[in-house]
ZAMARGU-4260 file (C-alpha; in steps of 0.2 Angstrom, whole numbers, plus 5000, padded with zeros to 4 digits):
<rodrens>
0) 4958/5475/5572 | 4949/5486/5558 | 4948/5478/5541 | 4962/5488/5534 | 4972/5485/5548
5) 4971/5467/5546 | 4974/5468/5529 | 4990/5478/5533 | 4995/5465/5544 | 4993/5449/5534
10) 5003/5457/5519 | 5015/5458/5531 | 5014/5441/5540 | 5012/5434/5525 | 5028/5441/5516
15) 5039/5433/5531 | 5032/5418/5531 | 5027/5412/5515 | 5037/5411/5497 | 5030/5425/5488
20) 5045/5428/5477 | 5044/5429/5458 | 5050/5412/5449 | 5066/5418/5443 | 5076/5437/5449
25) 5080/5445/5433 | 5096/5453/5441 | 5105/5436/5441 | 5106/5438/5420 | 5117/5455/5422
30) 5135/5453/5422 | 5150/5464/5426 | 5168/5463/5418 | 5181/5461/5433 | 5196/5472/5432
35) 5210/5464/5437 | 5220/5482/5441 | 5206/5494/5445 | 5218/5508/5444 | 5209/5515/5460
40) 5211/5517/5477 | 5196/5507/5487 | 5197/5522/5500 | 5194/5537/5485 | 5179/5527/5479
45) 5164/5541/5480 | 5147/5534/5483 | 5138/5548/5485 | 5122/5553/5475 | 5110/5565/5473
50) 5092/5563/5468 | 5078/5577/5468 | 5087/5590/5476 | 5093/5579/5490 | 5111/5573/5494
55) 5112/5553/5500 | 5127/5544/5504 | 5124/5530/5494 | 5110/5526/5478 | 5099/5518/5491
60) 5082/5519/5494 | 5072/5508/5508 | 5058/5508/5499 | 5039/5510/5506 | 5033/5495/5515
65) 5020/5497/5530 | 5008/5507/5539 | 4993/5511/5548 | 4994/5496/5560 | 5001/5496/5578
70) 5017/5486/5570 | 5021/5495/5558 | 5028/5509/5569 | 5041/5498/5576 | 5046/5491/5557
75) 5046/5511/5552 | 5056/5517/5566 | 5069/5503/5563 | 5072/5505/5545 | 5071/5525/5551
80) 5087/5524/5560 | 5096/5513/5549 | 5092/5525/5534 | 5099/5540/5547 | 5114/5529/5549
85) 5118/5529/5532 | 5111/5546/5524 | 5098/5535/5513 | 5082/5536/5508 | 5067/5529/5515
90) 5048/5527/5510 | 5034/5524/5520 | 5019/5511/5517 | 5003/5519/5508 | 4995/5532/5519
95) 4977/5526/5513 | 4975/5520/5530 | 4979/5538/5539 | 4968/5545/5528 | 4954/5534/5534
100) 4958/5536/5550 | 4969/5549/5558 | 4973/5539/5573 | 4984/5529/5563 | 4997/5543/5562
105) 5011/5537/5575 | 5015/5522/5563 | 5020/5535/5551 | 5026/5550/5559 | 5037/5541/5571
110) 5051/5541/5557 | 5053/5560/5559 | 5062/5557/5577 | 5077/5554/5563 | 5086/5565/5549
115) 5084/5557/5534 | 5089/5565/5520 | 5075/5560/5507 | 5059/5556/5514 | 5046/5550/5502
120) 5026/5548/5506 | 5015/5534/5495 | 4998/5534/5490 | 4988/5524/5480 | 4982/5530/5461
125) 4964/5527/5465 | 4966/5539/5481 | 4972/5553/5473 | 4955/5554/5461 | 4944/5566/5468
130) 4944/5576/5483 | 4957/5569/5492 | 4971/5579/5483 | 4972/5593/5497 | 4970/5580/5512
135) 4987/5570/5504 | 4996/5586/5501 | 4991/5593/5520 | 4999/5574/5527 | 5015/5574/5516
140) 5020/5591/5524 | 5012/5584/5541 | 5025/5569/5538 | 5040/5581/5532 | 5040/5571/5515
145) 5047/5581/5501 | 5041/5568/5485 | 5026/5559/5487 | 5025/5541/5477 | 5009/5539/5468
150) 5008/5519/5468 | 5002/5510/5452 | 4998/5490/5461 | 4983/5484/5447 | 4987/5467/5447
155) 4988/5468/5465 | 4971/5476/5465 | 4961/5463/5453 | 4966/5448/5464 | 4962/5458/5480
160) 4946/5454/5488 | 4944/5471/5493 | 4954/5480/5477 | 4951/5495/5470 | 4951/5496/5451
165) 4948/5513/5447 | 4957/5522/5435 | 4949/5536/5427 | 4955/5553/5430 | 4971/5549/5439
170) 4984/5556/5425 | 4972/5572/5428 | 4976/5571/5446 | 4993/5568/5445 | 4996/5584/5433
175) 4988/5592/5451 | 4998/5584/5462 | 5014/5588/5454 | 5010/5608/5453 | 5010/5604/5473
180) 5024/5593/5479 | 5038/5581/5469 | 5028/5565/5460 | 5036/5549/5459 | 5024/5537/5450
185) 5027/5519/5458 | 5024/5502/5451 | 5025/5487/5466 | 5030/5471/5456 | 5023/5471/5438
190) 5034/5485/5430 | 5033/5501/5419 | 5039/5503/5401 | 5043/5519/5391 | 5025/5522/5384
195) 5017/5522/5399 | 5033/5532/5410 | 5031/5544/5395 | 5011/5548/5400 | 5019/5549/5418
200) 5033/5562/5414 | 5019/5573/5402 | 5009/5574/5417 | 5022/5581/5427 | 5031/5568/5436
205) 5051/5568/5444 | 5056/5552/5443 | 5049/5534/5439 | 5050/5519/5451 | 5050/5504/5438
210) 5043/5493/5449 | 5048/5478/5440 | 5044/5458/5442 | 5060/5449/5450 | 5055/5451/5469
215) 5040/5449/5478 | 5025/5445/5470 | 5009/5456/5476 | 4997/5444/5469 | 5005/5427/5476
220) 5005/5437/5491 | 4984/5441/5487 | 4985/5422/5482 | 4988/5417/5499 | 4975/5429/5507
225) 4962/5423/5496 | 4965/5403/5500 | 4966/5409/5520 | 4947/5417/5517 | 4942/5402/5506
230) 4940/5412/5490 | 4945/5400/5481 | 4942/5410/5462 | 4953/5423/5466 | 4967/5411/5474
235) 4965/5403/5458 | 4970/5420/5447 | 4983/5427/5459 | 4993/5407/5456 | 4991/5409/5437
240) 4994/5427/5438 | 5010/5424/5453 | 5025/5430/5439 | 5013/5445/5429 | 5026/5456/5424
245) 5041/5465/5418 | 5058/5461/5423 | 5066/5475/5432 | 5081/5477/5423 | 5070/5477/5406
250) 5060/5493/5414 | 5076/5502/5418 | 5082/5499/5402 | 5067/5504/5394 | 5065/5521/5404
255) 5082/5524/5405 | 5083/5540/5393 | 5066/5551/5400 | 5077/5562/5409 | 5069/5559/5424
260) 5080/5549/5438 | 5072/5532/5440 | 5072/5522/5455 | 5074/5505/5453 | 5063/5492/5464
265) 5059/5471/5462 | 5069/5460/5464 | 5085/5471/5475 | 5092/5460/5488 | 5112/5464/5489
270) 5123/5480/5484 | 5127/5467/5467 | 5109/5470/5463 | 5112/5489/5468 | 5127/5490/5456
275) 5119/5482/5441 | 5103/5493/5442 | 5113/5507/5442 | 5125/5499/5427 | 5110/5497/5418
280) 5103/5517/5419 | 5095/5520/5438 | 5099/5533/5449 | 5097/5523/5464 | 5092/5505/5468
285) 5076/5503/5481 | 5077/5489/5491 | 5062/5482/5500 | 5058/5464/5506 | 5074/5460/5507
290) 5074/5470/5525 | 5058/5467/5533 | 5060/5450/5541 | 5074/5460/5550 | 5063/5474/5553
295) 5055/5467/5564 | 5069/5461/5574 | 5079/5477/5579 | 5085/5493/5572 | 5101/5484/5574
300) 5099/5470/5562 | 5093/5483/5548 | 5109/5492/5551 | 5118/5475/5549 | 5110/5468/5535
305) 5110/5487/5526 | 5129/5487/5532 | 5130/5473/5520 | 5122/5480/5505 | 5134/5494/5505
310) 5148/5485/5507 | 5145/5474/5494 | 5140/5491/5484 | 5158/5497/5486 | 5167/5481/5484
315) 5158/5480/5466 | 5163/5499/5461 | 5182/5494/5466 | 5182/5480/5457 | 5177/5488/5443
320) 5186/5501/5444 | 5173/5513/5447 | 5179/5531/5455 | 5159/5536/5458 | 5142/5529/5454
325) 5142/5539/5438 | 5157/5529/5431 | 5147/5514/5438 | 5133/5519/5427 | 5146/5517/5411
330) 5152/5501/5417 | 5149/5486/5400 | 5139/5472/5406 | 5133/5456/5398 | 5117/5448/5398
335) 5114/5431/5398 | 5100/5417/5402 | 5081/5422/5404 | 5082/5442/5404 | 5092/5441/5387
340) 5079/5430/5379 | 5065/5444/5386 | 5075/5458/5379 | 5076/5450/5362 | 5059/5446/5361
345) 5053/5464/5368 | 5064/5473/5354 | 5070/5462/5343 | 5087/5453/5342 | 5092/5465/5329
350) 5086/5480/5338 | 5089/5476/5356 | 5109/5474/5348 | 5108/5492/5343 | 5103/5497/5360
355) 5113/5488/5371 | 5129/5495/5360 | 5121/5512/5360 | 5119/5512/5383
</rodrens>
């Protein structure tokens, strides 16, 4: 097995088997009002979305997860017919590995046996610099993938043996990339904020993926690869640095008002999660780790567990009483516990009054 490969495997093998979930999921702190007569009828409840240009049945994304090993075409092609099944979206792992070697393809392209409404590529921020731009844009429309996310994973990165901490000229190369095909820019566990969404939308972005901390955590998972190779300095880092971040529901909150649809990622594991991303100012939720382990069971046991997401989804909207996601994004909720506390230390308690009255 090449080197990136195996790297592509052990994130996996490594995010089954080991606890590389943040401390505390952020989501748990957001809290709906229960209507007692929701004035609605559960069967005329809409969920129906649409996000760059494309119609999905429900705000769900499956977002990117693998590629580029001989695994990963089985884990694709299940969460490809699960989001076929339900008129979802679906992301692919970072093509880095196809564009090192073009033989990794079918672990990719096997998702267009399937008609998935929104199909989006990944790429890594350091790939893009360069001369690359033409090869990325040449395999999106090779893959059928109408938005391409741009992945922001630093943190990631600086405890990775093999990281790649290049940064200059990617804002640059975004601005290209965007006067080519739809750019989402991508975070994978430590969140963006409205400053640094803002630099994204300038340069020509369509949406933002938050990204936030709340889910899996890329550096434990770095943490555990580094003790397994006896580098024990960076195993050191990725424990102290296990819960970098910002909580998810901060970044959506905080990027809510760009005008861009955001996508919101970390720490998504039920439709409650779903609803309550959405409540808070997301387009769609993305939900990742919480389907791998049965990715790699069966097709069947994504459609059951995803079944369940939008189930839950719906059972939310009723008893709330909302008609359509867009009444569930109007929906009061209360924050509590540890994601309060982070709000009022990120604004201000004074300030962060004024914005949660002014949502």
């Amino acid at each position: 097995m090449k080197k990136t490969e195996k790297r592509k495997y052990d994130h996996v093998r490594i995010c089954v088997e080991k606890n590389v979930r943040a401390e505390h999921n952020y989501w748990d702190d957001v809290h709906f009002i229960h209507q007692a007569l929701p004035e609605i009828d559960y069967d005329n409840i809409s969920t129906h979305v649409e996000i760059f240009g494309k119609k999905l049945s429900y705000p769900l994304v499956i977002s990117g997860m693998t590629g580029g090993y001989e695994e990963a075409k089985k884990i694709n092609e299940n969460l490809a017919i699960a989001a076929e099944r339900f008129k979802i979206g679906l992301g692919l792992g970072s093509m880095r590995p196809l564009l090192e070697d073009s033989n990794t393809l079918e672990t990719y392209s096997v998702v267009n046996d399937y008609n998935i409404p929104l199909l989006m590529g990944n790429i890594g921020a350091p790939q893009i610099v360069g001369e690359r731009i033409d090869d990325i844009i040449s395999l999106c429309r090779d893959l059928k993938m109408g938005v391409l996310a741009v992945h922001f994973n630093y943190a990631q990165e600086i405890v990775q043996l093999e990281g790649d901490r290049h940064v200059g000229g990617v804002l640059e190369a975004i601005s290209e990339l965007a006067g080519k095909i739809a750019v989402v820019a991508k975070e994978t566990g430590s969140g963006i904020v409205k400053d640094v969404a803002e630099k994204f939308v300038s340069a020509g972005v369509g949406g933002i993926d938050v990204g936030g901390m709340s889910g899996t955590s890329f550096t434990a998972v770095e943490y555990y690869r580094a003790h397994e190779n006896g580098d024990y300095v960076r195993a050191e880092i990725g424990k102290n640095l296990w819960n970098w971040g910002i909580p998810t529901p901060v970044c959506v909150i905080d990027c809510r008002d760009l005008g861009v649809p955001l996508i919101a990622t970390g720490g998504i594991r039920c439709g409650l999660d779903v609803a309550r991303a959405i409540s808070l100012g997301a387009a769609v939720g993305g939900v990742a780790g919480e389907l791998l382990k049965f990715a790699l069971k069966s097709a069947g046991a994504v459609i059951e567990k995803t079944l369940t997401i939008l189930t839950e989804l719906k059972a939310v909207m009723f008893l709330t009483s909302a008609k359509s996601v867009v009444e569930l994004g109007r929906k009061k909720v209360i924050i509590t516990g540890r994601l309060r506390e982070w709000l009022e230390g990120y604004y201000g308690k004074d300030l962060w009054e004024r914005v949660l009255r002014e949502r």
